[in-house]
TIMAR-49301 format. One line per 4 residues: number of its first residue (from 0); their letters; for each residue z, y negated, x negated of N, C-alpha, C. Coordinates in steps of 0.1 Angstrom, whole numbers, always signed. Each point is the difference from the previous one (the first is absolute). Example, Ala and Ser with C-alpha at 12.3 -4.5 7.8 and 13.67 -1.06 7.14 Angstrom:
<nodes>
0) as) +78 +57 -132 +0 -12 +9 +0 -12 -9; -7 -11 +4 +0 -11 -9 +8 -11 +8 $
</nodes>
This chain:
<nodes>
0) xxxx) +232 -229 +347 -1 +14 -6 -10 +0 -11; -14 -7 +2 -5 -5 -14 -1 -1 -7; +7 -10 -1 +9 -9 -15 +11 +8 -5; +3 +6 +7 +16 +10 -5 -8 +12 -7 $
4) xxxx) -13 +7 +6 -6 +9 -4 -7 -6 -13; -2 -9 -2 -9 -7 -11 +13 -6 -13; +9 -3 +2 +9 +1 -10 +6 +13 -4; +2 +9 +7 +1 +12 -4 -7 +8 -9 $
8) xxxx) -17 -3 +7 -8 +5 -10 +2 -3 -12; +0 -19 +2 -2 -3 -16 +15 +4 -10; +8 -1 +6 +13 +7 -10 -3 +15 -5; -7 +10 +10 -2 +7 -7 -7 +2 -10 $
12) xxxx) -7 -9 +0 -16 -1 -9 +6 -9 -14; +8 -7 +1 +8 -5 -4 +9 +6 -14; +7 +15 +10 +6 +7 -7 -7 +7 -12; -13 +2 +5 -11 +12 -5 -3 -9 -16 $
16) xxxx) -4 -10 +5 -7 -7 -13 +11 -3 -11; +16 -1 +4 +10 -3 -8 +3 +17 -4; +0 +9 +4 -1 +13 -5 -13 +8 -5; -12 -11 -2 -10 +7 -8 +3 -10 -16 $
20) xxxx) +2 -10 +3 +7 -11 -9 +11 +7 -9; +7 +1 +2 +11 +7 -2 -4 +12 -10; -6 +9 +7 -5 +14 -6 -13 -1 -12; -7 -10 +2 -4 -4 -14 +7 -8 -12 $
24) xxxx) +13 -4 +1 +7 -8 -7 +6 +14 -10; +8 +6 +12 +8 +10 -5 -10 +11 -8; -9 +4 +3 -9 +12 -4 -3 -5 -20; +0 -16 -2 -9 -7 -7 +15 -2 -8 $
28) xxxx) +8 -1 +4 +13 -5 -10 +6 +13 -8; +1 +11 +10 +3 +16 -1 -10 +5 -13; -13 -7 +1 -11 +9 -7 +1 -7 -17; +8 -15 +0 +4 -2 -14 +10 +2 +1 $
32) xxxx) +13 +2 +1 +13 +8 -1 -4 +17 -1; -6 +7 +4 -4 +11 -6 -6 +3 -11; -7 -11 -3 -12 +1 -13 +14 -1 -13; +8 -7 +6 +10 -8 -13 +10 +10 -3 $
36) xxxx) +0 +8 +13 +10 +7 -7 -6 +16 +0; -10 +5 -2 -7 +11 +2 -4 +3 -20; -1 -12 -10 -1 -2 -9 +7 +16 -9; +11 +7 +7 +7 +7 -12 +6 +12 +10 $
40) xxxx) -14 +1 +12 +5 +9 +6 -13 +7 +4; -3 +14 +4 -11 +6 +5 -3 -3 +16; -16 -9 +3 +1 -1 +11 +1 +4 +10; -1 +14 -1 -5 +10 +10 +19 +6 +4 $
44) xxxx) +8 -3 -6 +15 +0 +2 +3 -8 +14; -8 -15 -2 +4 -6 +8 -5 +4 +15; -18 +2 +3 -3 +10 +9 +2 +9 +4; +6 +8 -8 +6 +11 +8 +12 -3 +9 $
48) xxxx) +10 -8 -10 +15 -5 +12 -8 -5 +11; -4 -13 -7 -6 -9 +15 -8 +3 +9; -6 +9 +0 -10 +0 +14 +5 +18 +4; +11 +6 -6 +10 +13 +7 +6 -10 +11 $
52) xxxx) +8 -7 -4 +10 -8 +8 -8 -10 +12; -13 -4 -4 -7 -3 +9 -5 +6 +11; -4 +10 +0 -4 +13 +6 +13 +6 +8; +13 -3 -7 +10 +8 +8 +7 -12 +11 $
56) xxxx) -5 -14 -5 +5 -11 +11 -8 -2 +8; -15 +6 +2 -7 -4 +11 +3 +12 +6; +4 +12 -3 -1 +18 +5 +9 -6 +15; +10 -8 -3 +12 -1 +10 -7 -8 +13 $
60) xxxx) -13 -6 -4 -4 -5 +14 -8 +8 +4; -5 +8 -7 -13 +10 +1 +4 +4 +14; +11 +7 -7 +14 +8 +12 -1 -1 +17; +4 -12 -5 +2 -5 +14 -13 +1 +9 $
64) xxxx) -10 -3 -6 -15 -3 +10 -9 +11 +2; +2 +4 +11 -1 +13 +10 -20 -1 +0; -8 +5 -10 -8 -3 -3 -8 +14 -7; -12 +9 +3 -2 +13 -4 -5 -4 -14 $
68) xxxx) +2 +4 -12 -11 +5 -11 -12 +2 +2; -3 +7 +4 -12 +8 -2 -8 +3 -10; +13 +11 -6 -5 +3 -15 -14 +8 -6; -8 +6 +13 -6 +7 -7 -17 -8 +9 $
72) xxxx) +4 -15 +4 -13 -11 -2 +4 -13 -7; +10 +4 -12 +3 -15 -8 +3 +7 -14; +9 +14 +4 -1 +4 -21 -7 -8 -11; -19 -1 +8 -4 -4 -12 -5 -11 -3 $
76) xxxx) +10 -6 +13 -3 -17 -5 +14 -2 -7; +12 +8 +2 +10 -9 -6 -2 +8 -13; -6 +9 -4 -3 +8 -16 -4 -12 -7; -11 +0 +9 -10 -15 -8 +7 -16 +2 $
80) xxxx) +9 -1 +5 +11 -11 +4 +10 +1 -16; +2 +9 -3 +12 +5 -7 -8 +3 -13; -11 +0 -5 -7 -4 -7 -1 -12 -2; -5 -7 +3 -5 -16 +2 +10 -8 -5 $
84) xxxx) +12 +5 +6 +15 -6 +1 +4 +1 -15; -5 +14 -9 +4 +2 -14 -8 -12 -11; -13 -2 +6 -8 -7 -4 +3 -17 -3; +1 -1 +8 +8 -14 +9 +14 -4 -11 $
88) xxxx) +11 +5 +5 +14 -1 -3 +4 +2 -16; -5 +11 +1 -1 +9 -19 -2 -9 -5; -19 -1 +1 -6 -7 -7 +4 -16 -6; +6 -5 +16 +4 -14 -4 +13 -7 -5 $
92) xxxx) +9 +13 +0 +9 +1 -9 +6 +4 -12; -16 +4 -6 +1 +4 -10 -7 -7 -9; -8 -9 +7 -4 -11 -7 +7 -13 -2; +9 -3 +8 +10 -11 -2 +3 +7 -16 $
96) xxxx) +7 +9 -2 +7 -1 -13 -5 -4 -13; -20 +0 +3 -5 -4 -11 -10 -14 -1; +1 -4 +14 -10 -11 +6 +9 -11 +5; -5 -12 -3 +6 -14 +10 +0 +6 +12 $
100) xxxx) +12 -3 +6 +3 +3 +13 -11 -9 +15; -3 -11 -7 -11 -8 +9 -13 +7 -2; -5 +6 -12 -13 +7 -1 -4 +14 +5; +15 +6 +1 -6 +13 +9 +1 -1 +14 $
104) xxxx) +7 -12 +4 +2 -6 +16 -14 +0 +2; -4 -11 -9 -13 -3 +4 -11 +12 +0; -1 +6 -9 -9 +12 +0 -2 +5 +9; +12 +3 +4 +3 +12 +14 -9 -8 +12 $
108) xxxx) +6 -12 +4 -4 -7 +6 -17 -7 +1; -6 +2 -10 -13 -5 -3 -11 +9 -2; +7 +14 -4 -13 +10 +0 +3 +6 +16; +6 -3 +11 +1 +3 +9 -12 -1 +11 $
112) xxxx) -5 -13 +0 -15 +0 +4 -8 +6 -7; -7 +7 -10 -7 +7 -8 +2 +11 +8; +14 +9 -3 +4 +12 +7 -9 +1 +13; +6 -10 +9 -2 -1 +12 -17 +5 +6 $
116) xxxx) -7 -10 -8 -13 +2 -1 -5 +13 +1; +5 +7 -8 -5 +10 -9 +4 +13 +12; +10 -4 +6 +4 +8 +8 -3 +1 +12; -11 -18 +5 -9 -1 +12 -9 +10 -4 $
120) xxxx) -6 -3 -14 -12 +5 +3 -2 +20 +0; +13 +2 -6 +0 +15 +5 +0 +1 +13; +3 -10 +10 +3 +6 +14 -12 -6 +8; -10 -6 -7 -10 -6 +2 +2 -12 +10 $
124) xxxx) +11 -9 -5 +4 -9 +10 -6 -14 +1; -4 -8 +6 -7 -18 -2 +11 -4 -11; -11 -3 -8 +8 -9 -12 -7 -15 -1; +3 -12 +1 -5 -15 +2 -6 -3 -16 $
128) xxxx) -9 -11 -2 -1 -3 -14 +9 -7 -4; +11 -5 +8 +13 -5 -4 +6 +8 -7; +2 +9 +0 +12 +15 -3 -6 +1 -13; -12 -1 -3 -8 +6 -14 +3 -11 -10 $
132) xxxx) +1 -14 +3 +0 -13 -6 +17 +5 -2; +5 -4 +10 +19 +4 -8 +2 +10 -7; -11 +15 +4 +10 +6 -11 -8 -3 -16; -7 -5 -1 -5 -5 -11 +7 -9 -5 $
136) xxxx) +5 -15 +5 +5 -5 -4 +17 +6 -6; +6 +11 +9 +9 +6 -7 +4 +10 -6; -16 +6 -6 -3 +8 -12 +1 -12 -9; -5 -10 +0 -2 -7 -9 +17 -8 -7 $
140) xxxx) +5 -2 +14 +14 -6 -3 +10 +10 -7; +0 +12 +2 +5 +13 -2 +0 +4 -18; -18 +0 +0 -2 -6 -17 +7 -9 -10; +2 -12 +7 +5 -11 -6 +13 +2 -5 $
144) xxxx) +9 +9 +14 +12 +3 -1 +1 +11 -12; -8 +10 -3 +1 +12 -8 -2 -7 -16; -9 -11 +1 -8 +0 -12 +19 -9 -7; +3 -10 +9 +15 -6 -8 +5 +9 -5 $
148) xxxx) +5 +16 +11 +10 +7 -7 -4 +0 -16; -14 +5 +0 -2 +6 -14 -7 -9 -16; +0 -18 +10 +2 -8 -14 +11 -5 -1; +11 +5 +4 +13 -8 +0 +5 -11 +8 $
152) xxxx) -12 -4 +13 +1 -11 +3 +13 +1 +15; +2 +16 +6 +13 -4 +10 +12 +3 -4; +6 -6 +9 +19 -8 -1 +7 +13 -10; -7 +10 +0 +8 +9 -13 -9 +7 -10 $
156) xxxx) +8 -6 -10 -5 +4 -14 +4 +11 -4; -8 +12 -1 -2 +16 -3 -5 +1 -7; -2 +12 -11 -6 +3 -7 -13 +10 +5; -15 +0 +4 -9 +5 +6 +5 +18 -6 $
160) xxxx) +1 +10 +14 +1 +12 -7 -5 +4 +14; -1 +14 -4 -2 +11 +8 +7 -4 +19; +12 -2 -2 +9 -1 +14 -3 -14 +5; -6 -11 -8 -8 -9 +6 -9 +2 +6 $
164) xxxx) -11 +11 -1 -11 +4 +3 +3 +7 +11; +10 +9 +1 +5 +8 +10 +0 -13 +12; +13 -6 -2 +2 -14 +9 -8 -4 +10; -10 -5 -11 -13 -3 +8 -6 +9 +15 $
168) xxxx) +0 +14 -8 -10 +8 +11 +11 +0 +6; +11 +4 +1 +8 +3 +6 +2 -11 +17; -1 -17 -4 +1 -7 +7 -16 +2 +8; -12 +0 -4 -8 +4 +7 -1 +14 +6 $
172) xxxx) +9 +11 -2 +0 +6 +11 +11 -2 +9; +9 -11 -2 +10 +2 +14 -11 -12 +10; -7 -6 -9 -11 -4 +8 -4 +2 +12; -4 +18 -2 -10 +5 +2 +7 +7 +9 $
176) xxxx) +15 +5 -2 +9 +8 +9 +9 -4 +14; -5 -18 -3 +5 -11 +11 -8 -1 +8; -15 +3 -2 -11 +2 +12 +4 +13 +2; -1 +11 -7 -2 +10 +9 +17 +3 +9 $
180) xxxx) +9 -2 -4 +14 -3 +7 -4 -7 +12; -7 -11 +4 +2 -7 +10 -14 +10 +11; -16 +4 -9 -2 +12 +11 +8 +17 +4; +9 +3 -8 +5 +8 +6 +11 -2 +9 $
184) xxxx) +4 -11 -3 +15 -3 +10 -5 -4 +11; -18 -5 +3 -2 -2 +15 -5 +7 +8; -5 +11 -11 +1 +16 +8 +12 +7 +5; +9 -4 -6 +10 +7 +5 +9 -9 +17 $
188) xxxx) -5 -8 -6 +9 -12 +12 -14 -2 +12; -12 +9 -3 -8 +1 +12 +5 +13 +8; +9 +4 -9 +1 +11 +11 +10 +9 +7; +7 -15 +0 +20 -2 +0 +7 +2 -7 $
192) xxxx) -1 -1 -14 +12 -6 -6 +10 -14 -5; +6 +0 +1 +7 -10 -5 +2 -5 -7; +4 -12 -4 +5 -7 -15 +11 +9 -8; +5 +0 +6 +14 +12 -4 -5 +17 -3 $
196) xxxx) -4 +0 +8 -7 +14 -3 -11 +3 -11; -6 -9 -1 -15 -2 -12 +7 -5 -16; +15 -9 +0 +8 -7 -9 +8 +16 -3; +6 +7 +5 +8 +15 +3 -5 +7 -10 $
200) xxxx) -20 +5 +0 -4 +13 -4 -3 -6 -11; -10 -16 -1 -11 -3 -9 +5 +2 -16; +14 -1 -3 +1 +2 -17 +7 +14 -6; -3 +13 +8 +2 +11 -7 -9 +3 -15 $
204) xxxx) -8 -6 +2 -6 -2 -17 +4 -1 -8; +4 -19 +3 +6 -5 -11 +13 +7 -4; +7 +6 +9 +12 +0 +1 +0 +13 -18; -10 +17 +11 -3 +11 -11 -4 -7 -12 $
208) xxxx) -11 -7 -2 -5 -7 -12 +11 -2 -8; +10 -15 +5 +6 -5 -5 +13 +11 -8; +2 +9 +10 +11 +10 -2 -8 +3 -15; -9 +11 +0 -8 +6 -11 -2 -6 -12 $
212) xxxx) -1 -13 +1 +0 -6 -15 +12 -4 -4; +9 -1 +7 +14 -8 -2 +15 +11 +0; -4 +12 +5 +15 +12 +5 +2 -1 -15; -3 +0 -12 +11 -2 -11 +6 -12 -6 $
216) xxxx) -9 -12 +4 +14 -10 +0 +7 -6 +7; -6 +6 +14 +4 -10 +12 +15 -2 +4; +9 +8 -3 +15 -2 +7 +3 -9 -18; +0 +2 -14 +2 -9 -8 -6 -10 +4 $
220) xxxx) -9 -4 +0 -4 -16 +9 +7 -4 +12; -2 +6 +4 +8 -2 +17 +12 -8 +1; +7 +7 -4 +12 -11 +1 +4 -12 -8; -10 -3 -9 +5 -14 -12 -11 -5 +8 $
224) xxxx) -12 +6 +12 -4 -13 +7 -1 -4 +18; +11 +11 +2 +0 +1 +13 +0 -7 +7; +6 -14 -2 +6 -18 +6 -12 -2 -1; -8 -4 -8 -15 -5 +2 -8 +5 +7 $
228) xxxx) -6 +11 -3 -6 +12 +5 -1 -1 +17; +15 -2 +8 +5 -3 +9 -7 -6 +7; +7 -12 -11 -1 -15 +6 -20 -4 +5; -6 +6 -14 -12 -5 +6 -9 +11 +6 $
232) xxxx) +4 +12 +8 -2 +10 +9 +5 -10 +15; +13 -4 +0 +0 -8 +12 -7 -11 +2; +0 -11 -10 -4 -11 +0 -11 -3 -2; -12 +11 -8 -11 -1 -1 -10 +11 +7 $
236) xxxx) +6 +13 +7 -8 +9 +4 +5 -2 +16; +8 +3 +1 +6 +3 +19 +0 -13 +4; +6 -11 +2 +2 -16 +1 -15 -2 +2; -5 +3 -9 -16 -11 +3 -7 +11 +8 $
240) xxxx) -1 +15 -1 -7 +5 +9 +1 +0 +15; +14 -5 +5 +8 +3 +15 -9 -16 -1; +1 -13 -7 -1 -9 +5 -19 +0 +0; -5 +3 -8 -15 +1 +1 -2 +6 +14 $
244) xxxx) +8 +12 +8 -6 +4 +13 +4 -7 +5; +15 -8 -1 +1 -9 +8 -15 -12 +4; -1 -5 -7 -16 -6 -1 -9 +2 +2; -5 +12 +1 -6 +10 +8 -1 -3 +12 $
248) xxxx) +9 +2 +5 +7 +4 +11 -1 -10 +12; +1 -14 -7 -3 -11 +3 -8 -9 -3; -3 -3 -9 -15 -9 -4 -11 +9 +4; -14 -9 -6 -9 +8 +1 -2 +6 -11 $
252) xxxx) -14 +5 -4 -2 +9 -12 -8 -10 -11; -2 -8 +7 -9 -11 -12 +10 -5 -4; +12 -5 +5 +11 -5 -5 +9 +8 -9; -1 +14 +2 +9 +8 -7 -9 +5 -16 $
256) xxxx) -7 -3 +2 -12 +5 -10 +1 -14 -11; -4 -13 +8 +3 -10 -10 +13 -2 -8; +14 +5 +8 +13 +2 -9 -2 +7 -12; -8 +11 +1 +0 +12 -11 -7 -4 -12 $
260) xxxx) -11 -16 +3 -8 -6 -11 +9 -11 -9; +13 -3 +9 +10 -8 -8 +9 +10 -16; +1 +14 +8 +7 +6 -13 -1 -3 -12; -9 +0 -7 -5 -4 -13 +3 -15 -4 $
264) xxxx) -3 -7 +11 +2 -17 -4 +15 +4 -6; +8 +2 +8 +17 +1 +2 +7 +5 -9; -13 +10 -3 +7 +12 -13 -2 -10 -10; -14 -5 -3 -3 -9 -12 +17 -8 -3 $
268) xxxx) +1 -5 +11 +9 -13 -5 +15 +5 +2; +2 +8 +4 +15 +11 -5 +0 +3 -9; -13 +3 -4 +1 +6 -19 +2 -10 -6; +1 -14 -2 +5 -13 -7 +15 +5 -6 $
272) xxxx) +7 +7 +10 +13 -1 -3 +6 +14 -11; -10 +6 -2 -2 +15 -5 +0 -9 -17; +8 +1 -10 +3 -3 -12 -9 +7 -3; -1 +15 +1 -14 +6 -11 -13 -7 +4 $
276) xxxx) -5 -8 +10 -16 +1 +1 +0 -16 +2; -7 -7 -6 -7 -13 -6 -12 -5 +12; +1 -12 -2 -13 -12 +7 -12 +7 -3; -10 +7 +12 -11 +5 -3 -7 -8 +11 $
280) xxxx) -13 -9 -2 -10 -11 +2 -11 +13 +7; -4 +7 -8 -7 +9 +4 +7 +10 +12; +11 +1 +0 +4 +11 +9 -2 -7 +15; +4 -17 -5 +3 -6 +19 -13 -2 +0 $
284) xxxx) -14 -2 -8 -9 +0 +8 -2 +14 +7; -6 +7 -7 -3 +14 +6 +10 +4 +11; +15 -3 +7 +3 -2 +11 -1 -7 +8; -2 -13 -2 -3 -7 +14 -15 +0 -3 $
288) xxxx) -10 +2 -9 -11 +8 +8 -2 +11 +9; +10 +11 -1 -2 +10 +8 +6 -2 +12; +12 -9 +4 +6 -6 +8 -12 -5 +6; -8 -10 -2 -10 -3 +5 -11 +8 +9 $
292) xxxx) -4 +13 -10 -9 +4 +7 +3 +10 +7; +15 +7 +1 +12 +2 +7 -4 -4 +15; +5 -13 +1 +4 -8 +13 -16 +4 +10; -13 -9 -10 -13 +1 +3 -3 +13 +7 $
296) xxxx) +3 +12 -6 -1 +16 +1 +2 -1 +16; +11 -9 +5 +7 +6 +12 -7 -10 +9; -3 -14 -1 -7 -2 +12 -16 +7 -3; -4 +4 -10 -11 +7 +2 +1 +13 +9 $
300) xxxx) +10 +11 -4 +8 +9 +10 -1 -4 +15; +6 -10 +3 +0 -7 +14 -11 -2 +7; -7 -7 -9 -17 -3 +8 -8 +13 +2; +1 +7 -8 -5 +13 +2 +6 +6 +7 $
304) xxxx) +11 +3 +7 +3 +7 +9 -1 -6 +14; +1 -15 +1 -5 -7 +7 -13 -1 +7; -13 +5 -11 -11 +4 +5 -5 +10 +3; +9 +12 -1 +4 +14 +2 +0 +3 +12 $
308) xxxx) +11 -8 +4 +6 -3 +13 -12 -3 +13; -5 -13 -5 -10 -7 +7 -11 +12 -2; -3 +6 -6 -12 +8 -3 +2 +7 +14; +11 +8 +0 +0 +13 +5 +3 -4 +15 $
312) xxxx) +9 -15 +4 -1 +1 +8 -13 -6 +12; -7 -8 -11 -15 -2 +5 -10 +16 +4; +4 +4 -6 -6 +18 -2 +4 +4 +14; +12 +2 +5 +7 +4 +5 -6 -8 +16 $
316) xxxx) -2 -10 -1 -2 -6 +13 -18 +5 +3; -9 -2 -7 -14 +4 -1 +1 +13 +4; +9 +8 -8 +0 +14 +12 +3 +0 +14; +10 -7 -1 +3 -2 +17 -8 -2 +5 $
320) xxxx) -8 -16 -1 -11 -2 +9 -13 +11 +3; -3 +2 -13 -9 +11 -3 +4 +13 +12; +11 +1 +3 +7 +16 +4 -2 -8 +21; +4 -14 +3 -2 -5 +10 -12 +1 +5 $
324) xxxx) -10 -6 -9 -13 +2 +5 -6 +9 +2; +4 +14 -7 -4 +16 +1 +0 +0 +17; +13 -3 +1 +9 +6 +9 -7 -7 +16; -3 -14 -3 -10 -6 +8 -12 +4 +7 $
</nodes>
């Protein structure tokens, strides 16, 4: 029964890591196939279809799972969810249309520990001198990456203007909207909701936003790109989000977190096949730097929660004894 219980495991664990695998491939292939074809269209067209249609394919599991709301002790975390989410999504697809598709991966991905920080220390949380050293090192890699766009040095050659500049902040706030996304979605899921249910509400934002800037040309667009549009709404938004919980679901969190530092590598080298954007030297260091301090980030993550652990539960026993001997 052992051994039966122990290959079981590992197939499942098995499955998890070939569906976190998976879901960084597709997320990274989707994100240059959008860039390429987003060139002669308004991005916020594309947000608005894709993440309606998103919202109405998770609503159907929502359904089913006999689970309360509790709308008037979560309102204002899914407000601030649904914010974050504009931040996040908007922002980072609206920078593809004017950014290498590997440099706003990375951004997103690299000013994430800064965020992070910045958001212990509002909650006055233990921060390691580890955490201080990474996010420095990817302020610094983050630079390297901004400074190519603007001497010409990454895979696309632009002319420096205003919507370049936009680009930029733009990718450092979906940055900034991917930390706060992941603290409001664990507020919400501390206090029974679901994947389905938190996937259901989280993009009424984007959806209004997207509507507002787009209700005059969105049905003329719409249909000369509906087949695409589609295609990478399934293949690049729903497909990798079902398989990301899948991984969830099953691996651990150090492992699901390390999948999310391969995006960028992946994206880098999908954009090879992108005819508009060229060999950038400078772009692959500044990713597999942050790749690097990426991976580092997470067993720093580990050890510290590891000693967290040990802390409290050394704490925790000293009371006891302490509470024994009272009682003595």
């Amino acid at each position: 029964m052992g051994l039966k219980a122990n290959v079981s495991e590992n197939r499942i664990y098995t499955k998890g890591v070939i569906a976190l695998l998976l879901s960084a491939l597709l997320t990274a292939t989707s994100q240059v196939f959008y860039a390429s074809h987003v060139q002669n269209l308004h991005p916020f067209i594309f947000t608005g279809i894709s993440f309606f249609l998103t919202a109405c394919y998770f609503s159907f599991f929502a359904r089913n799972q006999k689970v309360e709301y509790k709308w008037k002790s979560t309102w204002k975390s899914l407000l601030k969810l649904n914010l974050s989410s504009v931040l996040a999504f908007m922002g980072f697809y609206f920078a593809l249309k004017f950014i290498e598709p590997a440099i706003v991966s990375s951004l997103e991905m690299g000013l994430g520990p800064l965020f992070v920080i910045f958001l212990a220390l509002t909650q006055r949380q233990f921060i390691v001198k580890a955490q201080w050293g990474i996010a420095l090192g990817t302020l610094l890699a983050c630079f390297l990456l901004i400074i190519s766009i603007f001497n010409g040095n990454s895979a696309v050659q632009m002319n420096q203007n205003t919507n370049t500049i936009l680009g930029v902040i733009a990718s450092a706030f979906c940055g900034l909207g991917a930390v706060l996304c992941t603290s409001y979605s664990k507020q919400l899921s501390s206090v029974g909701w679901t994947s389905s249910m938190i996937l259901t509400h989280r993009f009424y934002g984007i959806v209004l936003l997207s509507f507002i800037f787009t209700y005059d040309i969105l049905f003329d667009y719409f249909f000369d790109n509906v087949l695409w549009i589609l295609l990478v709404t399934i293949a690049g938004v729903l497909i990798p989000m079902y398989l990301l919980q899948k991984g969830i679901q099953y691996c651990e969190t150090f492992l699901v977190m390390m999948s999310l530092c391969f995006v960028p590598v992946f994206t880098f080298f999908f954009q090879l096949f992108d005819p508009r954007l060229s060999w950038s030297t400078t772009t692959l260091i500044g990713v597999i730097l942050l790749f690097l301090l990426g991976v580092f980030s997470i067993y720093v993550e580990k050890n510290k929660l590891t000693i967290i652990d040990s802390f409290k539960t050394e704490f925790s026993r000293a009371k006891s004894d302490l509470k024994s001997k009272k009682d003595y």
